[in-house]
N, C-alpha and C positions, 0 to 999 in steps of 0.2 A: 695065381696069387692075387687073392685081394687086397685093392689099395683103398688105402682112408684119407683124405684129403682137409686136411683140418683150417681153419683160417684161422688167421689172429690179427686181432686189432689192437692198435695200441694207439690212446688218446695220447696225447698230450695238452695240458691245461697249461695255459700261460698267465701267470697274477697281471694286472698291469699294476704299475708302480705309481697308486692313488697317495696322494698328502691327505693326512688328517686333518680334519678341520676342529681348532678350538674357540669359542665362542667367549666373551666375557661382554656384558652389559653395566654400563656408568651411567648414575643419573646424579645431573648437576641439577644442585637445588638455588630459584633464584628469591625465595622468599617470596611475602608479599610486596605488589607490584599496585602502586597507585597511580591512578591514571589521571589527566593534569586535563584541564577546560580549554576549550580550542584558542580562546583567545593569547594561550602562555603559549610561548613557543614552544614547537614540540624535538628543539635537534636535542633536547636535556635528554642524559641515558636516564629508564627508569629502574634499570637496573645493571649492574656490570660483574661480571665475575670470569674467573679463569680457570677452565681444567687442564692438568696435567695427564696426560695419553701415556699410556705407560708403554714398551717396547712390543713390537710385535716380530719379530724376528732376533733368533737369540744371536747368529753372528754377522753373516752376510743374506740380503735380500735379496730373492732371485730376479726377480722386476724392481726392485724398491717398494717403498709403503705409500699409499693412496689414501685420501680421506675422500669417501663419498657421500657429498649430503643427502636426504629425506629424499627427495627430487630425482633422484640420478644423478645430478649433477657432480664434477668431479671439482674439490676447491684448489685452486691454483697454490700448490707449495711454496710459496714464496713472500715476501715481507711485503705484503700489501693488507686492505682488508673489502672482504667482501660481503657485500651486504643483499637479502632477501628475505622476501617475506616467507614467514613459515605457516602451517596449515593454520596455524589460528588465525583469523583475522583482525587486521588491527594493528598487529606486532611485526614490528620486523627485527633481522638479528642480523648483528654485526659480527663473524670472524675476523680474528686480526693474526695475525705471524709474524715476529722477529725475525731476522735472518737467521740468528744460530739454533733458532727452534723449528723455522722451514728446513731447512737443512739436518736437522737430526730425523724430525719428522720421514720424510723423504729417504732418508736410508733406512728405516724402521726402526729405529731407536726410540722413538717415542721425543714426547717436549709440550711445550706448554700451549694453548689455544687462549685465546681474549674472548669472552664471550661480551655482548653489551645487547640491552632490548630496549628499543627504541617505539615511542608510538607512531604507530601509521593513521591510514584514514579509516572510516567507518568502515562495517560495524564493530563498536567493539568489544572487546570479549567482558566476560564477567566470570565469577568464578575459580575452583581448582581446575589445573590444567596439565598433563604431560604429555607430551610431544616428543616425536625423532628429532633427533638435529645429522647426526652424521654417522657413520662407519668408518673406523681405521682401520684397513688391513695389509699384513706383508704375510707372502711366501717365503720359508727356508728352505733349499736346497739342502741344508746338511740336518736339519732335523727332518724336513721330508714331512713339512707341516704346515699350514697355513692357519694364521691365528687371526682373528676380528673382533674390535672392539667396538660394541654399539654404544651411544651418547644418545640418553634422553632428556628432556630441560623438564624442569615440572614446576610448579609456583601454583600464586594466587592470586589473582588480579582484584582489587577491591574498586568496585563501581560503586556509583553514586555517592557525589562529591561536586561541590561546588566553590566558588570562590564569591566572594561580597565585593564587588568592585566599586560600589558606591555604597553610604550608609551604613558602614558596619557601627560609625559614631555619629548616632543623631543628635543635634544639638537645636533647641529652636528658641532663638530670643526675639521679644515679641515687648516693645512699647507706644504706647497710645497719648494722645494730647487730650486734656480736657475734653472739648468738644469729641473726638473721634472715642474718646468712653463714656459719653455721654447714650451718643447713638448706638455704640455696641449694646450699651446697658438697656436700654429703652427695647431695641429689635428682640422682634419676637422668633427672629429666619435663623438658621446656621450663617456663619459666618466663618470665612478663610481668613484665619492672620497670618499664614505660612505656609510652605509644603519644599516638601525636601526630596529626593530619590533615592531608592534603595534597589541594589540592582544583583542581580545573581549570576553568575557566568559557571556552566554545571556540564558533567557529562554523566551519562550514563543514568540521567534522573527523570522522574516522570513529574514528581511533585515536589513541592517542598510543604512541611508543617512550621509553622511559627506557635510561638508561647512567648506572649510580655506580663512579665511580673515586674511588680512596684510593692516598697513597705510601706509606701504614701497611701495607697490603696485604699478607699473607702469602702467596708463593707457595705454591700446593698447595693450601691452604688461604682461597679467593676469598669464602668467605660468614663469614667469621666476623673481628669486628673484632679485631685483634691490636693491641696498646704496642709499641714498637719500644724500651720502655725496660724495662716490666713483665713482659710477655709475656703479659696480662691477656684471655680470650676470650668475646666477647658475640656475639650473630646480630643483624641489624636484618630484620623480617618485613614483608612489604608483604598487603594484602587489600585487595580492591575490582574493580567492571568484573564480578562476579564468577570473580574470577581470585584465589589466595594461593600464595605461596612466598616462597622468603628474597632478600635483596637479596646480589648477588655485585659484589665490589668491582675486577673486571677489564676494566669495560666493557661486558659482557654484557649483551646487550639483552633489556628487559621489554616486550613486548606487550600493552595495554590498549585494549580495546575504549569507546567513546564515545558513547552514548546520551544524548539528547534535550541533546545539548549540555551535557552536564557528566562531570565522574567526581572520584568521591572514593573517596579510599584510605585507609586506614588502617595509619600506620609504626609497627610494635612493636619494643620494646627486649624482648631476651628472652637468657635464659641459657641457656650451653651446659654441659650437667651435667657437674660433674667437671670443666672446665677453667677454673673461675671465680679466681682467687687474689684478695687482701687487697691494699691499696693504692690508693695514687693514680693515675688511668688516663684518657686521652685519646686520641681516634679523629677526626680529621679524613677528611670526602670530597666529594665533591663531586656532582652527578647534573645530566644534558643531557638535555633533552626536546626530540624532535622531533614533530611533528604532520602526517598524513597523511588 
């Protein structure tokens, strides 16, 4: 008798028992973000806002819920706040926690976050920006699911800006004795009756443009203050930036250069020889700074 000898194999495949993962991304909008001259103090928020984290586990979390910022880093659930610089340079961000939002948080319920963005040190930024801030995630054991909520901040930081810390109101009053208008009148040199300062405190600027317009204004005659009553003629002289010349009363744009974040100028009242006359005399103008 012949025998047949057959094998059989029999696999067995085992699932293992994978969580699905669901995915949801939030982006907290902090608007435009002006950034303030080194000389104002910087603890002022330049912006502050709050997101609400919505649940990441539907009943009970199998570890609890975690928030983990850009870094790795994990933020401490708890009613404190923590603060770090983020990839932008420049910025740093303040979380903050309540207790009954650490604590919701933490079981995976979800709860509120404090966002606030404070200026840091150089360099800093300009521009549209978004950026990670953090991850919330909890496991369910009874859904058999792990859900993650990414947080990205996004804005606009608007650079170049400055502050007039001197001189935003020039005023320059200017009287003479007989004798000392006699000799202004007679010289044929420029002459200083005054000078004032004008000072700029700037970030993120390279130049500043000026523009002094007056309706006193003589045509032909752009640099030199005229009375429209008197007929009375002074110069106003500008130095600084290392830059000097006179101020033109047509709009004529002044060019100054901005180092290490400031520029000071110096505004001279000054006579035009031989066109000086005797009297009462007033010059109204006005000057537009742009920053570049």
């Amino acid at each position: 008798m012949k025998r047949q000898l057959f094998a059989l194999m029999i696999l067995v495949g085992i699932s293992p028992d994978t969580m699905a993962l669901m995915s949801e991304n939030l982006t907290v909008s902090l608007g435009d973000i002006t950034l303030k001259p080194r000389t104002q103090k910087n603890t002022d928020a330049l912006a502050v806002t709050r997101i609400d984290l919505p649940p990441v586990c539907e009943e009970v979390c199998q570890e609890g819920g975690t928030i983990t910022l850009y870094d790795g880093s994990l933020l401490p659930l708890r009613n404190e706040t923590t603060r770090y610089t983020t990839l932008m340079k420049g910025v740093e961000v303040s979380l903050s926690l309540s207790s009954a939002d650490a604590d919701t948080l933490q079981k995976g319920r979800g709860g509120a976050v404090d966002i606030t963005v404070r200026q840091a040190e150089k360099p800093y930024p300009s521009g549209a920006f978004t950026l990670p801030l953090m991850t919330y995630t909890g496991s369910s054991r009874e859904q058999n699911s792990t859900r993650e909520v990414s947080v990205n901040l996004e804005g606009k930081v608007n650079s170049g800006s400055c502050t007039i810390t001197s001189g935003k109101d020039l005023q320059f009053i200017f009287s003479a004795t007989p004798t000392e208008f006699r000799q202004i009148e007679h010289s044929r040199n420029r002459s200083q009756l005054g000078v004032q300062n004008m000072a700029f405190d700037c970030v993120n600027v390279s130049g500043i443009s000026l523009r002094f317009s007056s309706p006193d204004m003589k045509q032909g005659l752009p640099g030199v203050l005229f009375d429209n009553n008197t007929g009375v003629g002074l110069i106003l002289g500008y130095e600084g930036g290392g830059r000097k010349g006179d101020i033109h009363w047509d709009n004529s744009e002044i060019q100054l250069p901005v180092n290490n974040d400031a520029l000071s100028l110096a505004i001279g009242l000054y006579t035009r020889g031989g066109d000086v006359s005797p009297g009462a005399f007033s010059f109204t103008g006005v000057y537009h700074a742009e920053y570049n």
